[in-house]
C-alpha positions as CSV (number, residue, x, y, z in Angstrom):
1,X,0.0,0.0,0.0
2,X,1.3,3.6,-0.7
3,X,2.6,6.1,2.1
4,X,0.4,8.6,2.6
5,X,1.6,12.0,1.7
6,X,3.3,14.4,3.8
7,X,0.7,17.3,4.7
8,X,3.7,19.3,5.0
9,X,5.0,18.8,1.7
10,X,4.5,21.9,-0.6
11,X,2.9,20.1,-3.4
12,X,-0.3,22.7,-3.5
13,X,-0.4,25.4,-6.1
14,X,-0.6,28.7,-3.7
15,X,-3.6,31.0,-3.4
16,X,-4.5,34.3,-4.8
17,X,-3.8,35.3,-0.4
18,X,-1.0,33.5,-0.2
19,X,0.7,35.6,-3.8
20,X,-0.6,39.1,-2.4
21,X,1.0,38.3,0.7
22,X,4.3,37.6,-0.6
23,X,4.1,40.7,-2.5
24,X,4.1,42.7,0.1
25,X,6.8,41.0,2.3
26,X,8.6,42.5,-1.0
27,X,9.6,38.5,-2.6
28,X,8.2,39.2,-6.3
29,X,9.5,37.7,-9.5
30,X,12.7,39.8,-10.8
31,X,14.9,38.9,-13.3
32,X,18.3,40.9,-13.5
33,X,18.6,39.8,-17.0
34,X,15.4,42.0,-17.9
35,X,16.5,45.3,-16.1
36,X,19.8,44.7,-17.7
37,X,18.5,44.5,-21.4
38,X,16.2,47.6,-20.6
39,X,19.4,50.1,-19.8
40,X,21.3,48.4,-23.3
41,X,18.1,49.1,-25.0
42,X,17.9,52.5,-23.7
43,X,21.8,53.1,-24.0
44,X,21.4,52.0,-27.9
45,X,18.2,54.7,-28.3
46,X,20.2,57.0,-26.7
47,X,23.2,57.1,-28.8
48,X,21.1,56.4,-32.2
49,X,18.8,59.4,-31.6
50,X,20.9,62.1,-29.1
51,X,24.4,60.8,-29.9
52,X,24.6,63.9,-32.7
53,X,23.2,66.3,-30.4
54,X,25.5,65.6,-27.7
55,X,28.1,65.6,-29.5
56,X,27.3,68.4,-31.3
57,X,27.3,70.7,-28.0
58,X,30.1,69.3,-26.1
59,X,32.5,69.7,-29.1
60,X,31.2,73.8,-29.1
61,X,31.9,74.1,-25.3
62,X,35.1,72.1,-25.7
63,X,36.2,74.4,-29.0
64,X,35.3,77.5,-27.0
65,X,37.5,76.8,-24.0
66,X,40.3,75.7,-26.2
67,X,40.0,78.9,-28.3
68,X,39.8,81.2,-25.5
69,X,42.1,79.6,-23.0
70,X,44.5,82.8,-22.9
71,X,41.5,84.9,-22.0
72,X,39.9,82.6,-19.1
73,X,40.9,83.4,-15.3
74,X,41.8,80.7,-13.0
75,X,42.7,82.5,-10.1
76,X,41.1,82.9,-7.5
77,X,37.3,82.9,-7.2
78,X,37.1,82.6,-11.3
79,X,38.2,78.7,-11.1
80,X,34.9,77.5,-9.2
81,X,33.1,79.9,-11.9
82,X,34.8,78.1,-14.4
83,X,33.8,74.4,-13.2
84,X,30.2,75.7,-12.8
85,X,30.1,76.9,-16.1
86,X,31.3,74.0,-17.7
87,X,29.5,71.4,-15.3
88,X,25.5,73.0,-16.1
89,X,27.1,72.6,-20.0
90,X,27.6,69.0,-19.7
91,X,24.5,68.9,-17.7
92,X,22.2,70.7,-20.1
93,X,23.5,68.5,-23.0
94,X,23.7,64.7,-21.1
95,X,20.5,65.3,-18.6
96,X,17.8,64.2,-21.1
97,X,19.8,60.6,-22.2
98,X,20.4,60.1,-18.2
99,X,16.8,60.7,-17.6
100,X,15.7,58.3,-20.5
101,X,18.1,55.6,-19.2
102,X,17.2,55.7,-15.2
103,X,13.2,55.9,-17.0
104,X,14.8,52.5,-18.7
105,X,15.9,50.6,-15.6
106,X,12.6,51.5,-14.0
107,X,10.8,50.1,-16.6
108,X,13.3,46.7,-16.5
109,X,11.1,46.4,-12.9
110,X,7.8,47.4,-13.3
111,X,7.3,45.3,-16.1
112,X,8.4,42.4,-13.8
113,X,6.1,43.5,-11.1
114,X,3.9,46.5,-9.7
115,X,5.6,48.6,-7.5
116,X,6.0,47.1,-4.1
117,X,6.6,49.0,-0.6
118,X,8.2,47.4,1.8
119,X,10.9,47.0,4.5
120,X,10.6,43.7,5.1
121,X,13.9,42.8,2.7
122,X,15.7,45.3,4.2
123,X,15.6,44.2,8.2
124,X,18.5,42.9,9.6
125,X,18.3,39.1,9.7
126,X,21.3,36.7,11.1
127,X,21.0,34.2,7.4
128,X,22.3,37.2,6.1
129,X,25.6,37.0,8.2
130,X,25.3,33.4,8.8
131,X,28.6,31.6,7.0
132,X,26.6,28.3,6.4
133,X,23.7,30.3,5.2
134,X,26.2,32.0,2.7
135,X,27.9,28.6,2.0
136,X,23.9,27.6,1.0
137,X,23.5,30.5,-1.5
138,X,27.2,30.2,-3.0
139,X,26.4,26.8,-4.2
140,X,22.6,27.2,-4.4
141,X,20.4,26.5,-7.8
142,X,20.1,29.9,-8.1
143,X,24.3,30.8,-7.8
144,X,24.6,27.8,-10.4
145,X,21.9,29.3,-12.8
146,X,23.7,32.4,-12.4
147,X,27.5,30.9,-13.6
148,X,26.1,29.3,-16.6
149,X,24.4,32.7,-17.8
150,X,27.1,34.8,-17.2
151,X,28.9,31.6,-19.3
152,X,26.4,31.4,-22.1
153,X,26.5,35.2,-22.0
154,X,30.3,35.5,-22.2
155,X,30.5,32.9,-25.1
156,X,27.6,34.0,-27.3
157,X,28.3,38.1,-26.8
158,X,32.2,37.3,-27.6
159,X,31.3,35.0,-30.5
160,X,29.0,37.3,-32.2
161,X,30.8,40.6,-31.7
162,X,34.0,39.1,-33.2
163,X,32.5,38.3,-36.0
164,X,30.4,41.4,-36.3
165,X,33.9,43.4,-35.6
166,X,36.4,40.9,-37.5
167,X,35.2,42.2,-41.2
168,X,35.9,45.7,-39.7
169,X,39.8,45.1,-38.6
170,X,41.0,47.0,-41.5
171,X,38.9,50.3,-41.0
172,X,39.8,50.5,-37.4
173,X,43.5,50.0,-37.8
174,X,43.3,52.7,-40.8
175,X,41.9,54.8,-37.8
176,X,45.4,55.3,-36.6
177,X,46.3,56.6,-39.7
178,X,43.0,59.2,-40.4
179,X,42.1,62.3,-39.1
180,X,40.7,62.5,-35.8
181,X,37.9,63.6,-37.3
182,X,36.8,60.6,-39.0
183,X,36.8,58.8,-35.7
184,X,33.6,59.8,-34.4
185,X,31.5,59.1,-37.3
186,X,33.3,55.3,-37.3
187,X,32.9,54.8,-33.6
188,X,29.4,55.8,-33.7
189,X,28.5,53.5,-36.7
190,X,30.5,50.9,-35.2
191,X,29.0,51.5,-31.4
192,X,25.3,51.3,-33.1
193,X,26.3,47.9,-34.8
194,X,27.2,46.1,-31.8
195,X,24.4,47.7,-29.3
196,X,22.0,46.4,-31.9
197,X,23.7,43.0,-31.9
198,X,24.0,42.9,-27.9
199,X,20.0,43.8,-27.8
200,X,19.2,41.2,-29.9
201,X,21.2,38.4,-28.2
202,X,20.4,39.6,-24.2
203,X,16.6,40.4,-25.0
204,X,16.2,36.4,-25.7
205,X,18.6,35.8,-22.1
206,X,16.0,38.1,-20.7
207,X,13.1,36.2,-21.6
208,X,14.8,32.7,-20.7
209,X,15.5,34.1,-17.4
210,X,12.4,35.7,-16.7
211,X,10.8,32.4,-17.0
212,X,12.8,30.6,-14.7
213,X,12.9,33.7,-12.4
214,X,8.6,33.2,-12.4
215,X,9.0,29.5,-12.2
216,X,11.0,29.2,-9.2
217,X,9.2,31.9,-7.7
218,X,6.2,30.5,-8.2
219,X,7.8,26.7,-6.5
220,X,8.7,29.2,-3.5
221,X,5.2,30.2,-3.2
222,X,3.2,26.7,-3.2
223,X,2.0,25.3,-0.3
224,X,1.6,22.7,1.9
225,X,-2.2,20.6,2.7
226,X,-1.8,22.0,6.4
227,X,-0.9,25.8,5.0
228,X,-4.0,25.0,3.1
229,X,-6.8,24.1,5.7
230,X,-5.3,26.9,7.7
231,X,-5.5,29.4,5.4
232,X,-9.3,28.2,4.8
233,X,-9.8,28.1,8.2
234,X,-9.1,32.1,8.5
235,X,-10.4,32.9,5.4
236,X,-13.9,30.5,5.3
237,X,-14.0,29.8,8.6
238,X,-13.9,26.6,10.8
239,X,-15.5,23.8,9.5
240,X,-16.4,22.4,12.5
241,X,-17.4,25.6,13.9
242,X,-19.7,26.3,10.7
243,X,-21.3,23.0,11.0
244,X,-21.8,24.0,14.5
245,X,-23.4,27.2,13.9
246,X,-26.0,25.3,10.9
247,X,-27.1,22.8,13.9
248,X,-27.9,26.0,16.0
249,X,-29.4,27.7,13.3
250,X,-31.3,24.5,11.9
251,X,-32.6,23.7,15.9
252,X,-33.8,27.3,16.3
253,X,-35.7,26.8,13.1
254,X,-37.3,23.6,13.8
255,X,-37.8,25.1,17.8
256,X,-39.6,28.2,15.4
257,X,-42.1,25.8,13.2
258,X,-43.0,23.6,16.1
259,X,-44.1,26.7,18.1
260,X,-45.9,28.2,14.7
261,X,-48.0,24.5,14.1
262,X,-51.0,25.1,16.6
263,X,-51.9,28.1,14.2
264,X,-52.2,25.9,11.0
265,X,-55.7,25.3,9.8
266,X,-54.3,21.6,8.0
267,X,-51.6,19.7,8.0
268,X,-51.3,17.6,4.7
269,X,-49.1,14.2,4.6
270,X,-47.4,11.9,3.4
271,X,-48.9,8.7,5.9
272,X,-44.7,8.3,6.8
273,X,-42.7,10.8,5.5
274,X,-43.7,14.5,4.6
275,X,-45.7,16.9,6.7
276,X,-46.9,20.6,5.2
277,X,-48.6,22.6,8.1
278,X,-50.5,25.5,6.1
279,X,-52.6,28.2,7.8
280,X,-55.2,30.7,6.1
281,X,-57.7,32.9,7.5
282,X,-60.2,34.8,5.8
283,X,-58.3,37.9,3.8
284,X,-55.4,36.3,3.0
285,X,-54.3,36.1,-0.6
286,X,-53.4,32.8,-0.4
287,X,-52.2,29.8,2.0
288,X,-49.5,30.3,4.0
289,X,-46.5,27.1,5.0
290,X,-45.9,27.8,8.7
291,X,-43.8,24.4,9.1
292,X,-42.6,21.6,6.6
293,X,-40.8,18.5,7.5
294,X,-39.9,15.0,6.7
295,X,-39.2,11.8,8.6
296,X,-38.8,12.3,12.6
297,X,-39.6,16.1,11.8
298,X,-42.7,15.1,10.3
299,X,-43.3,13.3,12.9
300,X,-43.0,16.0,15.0
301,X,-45.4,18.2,13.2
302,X,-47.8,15.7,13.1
303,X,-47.9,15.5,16.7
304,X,-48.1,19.0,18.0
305,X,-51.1,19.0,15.3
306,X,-53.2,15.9,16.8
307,X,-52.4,17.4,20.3
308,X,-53.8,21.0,18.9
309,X,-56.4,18.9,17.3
310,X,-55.5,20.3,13.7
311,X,-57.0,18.4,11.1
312,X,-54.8,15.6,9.2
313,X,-55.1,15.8,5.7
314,X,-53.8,12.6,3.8
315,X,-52.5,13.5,0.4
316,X,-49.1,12.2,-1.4
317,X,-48.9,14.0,-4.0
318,X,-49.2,16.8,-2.9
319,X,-47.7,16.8,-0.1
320,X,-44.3,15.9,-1.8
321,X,-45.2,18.7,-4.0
322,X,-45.6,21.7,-1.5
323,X,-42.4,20.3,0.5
324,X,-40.1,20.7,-2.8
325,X,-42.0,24.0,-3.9
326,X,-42.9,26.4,-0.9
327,X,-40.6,27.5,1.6
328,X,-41.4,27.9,5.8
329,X,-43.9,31.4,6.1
330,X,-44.4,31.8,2.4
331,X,-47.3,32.1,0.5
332,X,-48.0,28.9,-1.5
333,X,-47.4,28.8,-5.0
334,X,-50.1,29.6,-7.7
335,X,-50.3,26.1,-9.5
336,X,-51.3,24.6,-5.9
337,X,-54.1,27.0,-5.4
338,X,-56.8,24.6,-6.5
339,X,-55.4,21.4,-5.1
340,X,-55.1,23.5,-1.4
341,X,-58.4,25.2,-1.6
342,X,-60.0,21.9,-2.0
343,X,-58.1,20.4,1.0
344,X,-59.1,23.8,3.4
345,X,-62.5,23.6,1.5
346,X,-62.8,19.6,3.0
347,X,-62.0,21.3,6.5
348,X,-63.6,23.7,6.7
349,X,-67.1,21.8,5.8
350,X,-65.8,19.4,8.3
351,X,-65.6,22.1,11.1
352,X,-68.8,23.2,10.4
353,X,-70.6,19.8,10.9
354,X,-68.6,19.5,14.0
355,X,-70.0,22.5,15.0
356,X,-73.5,21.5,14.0
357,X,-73.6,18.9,16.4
């Protein structure tokens, strides 16, 4: 015969509860691989559509303080001037690529994850300090995954840049040879080439990564049976304390229609198994179910009627159907109204000739 299973084994997918609450201890998927390919991606827009631009204004400011250096002042007060001056230059023409590339790593996250709050990760914990604990992570799944992508990574991005670069060896050692400036135009065209060819390659890393970033997140998240009745427990309530609480409720009904019977004009049966107690008095629209039971409730019903002297009405049919149709002080339905009026019709000729005599 198989062993039973381990209720502590984490063999359960987890919850919708038990995600949101690991997203706000902080544990979400992140891949490094994805916030990584954002920046190159943003680096390579960058150069592509503000590479001329910068270029452009840092060659003016450069030319100007070459071509006035006689006539510039360094003494003194005039040096920090002269920083300033040149440090709100290269400010004015580099703070728009910056901004586009910190925009680019903060889109590597949030399109790993909504933003998340929290200083959980950040509280001081001894694992953190613990040498076995760091002997764990050094040779853990995820320190191996890491080696063989920084591998795969070294190998592929070497292999494909040399042969990207190796038809270009003769233009860049001519560069020693040209003017200086031809070297811009070159290293920009040459930059662009391998940026797109680094892109390429890392966004597929990215997406490889990302996938078995979610996947063993998602095996860090399952749970256990016993994490599962728990969590049921808090969320649904206890069980046995539910089933508790429908006896009490189900007891204070039947306590409720046993009271309610000596106010029925007829109770109609089943000989053994259903009993309908119905009351109507003159006025009412129609017929009204003050207690419904089978079996030992029946029984019951039955009962508290002979004791009340409340007439017995024999009738199967429809007996069953009023239990399955009409609910405890509700009116009765509309396709019963004939079958019922003919029952409370018998009775009521029978009270009368009771009376009679």
């Amino acid at each position: 015969m198989a062993e039973e299973q381990d209720d502590t084994e984490k063999t359960e997918d987890p919850t919708q509860k038990r995600l949101e609450e690991a997203l706000k201890r902080g544990d979400v998927v992140k891949s490094q691989e994805v916030n990584t390919w954002f920046v190159i991606a943003g680096a390579a827009l960058v150069l592509t559509a503000f590479s001329s631009g910068m270029g452009t204004s840092l060659t003016a400011t450069m030319r100007g303080l070459i071509a006035n250096s006689y006539h510039i002042r360094v003494d003194g007060p005039a040096l920090p001037g002269l920083f300033q001056k040149i440090g709100l230059e290269l400010l004015a023409a580099l703070a728009v690529p910056f901004l586009l590339l910190m925009l680019a790593a903060l889109a590597g996250n949030l399109i790993q994850h909504k933003m998340v709050w929290s200083f959980e990760a950040l509280a001081p914990k001894l694992s953190k300090i613990s040498p076995l604990a760091g002997l764990k992570r050094l040779f853990s799944v995820q320190a191996l995954a890491n080696f063989a992508k920084g591998m795969v990574k070294l190998t592929v991005v070497g292999t494909v840049l040399t042969l990207l670069m190796w038809p270009e060896r003769e233009r860049i050692m001519a560069l020693t040879r040209s003017d200086v400036a031809a070297l811009l135009p070159l290293s920009q065209s040459l930059a662009l080439k391998l940026l797109g060819a680094v892109v390429a390659m890392l966004a597929v890393v990215a997406a490889a990564d990302y996938l078995f970033q979610y996947r063993r997140w998602y095996e860090r998240q399952k749970m256990s049976l016993r994490e599962l009745k728990e969590e049921f427990k808090q969320t649904e309530g206890d069980p046995t304390i539910k089933g508790k609480m429908k006896q009490m409720r189900t007891s204070r009904m039947r306590k409720r229609m046993i009271a309610a019977v000596p106010k029925a004009t007829v109770v109609i049966t089943n000989p053994t198994h259903y009993a309908i107690a119905l009351q109507y008095e003159r006025g009412m629209e129609a017929p009204v179910c003050l207690a419904k039971g089978v079996d030992a409730l029946a029984q019951k019903i039955r009962a508290v009627a002979a004791d009340h002297s409340i007439p017995l009405v024999e009738n199967p049919p429809l007996a069953r159907a009023l239990h399955a149709t009409v609910e405890v002080d509700q009116a009765i339905p509309p396709e019963h109204y004939k079958a019922v009026a003919e029952v409370i019709g018998y009775v009521l000729r029978l009270r009368r000739a009771v009376a009679r005599n």
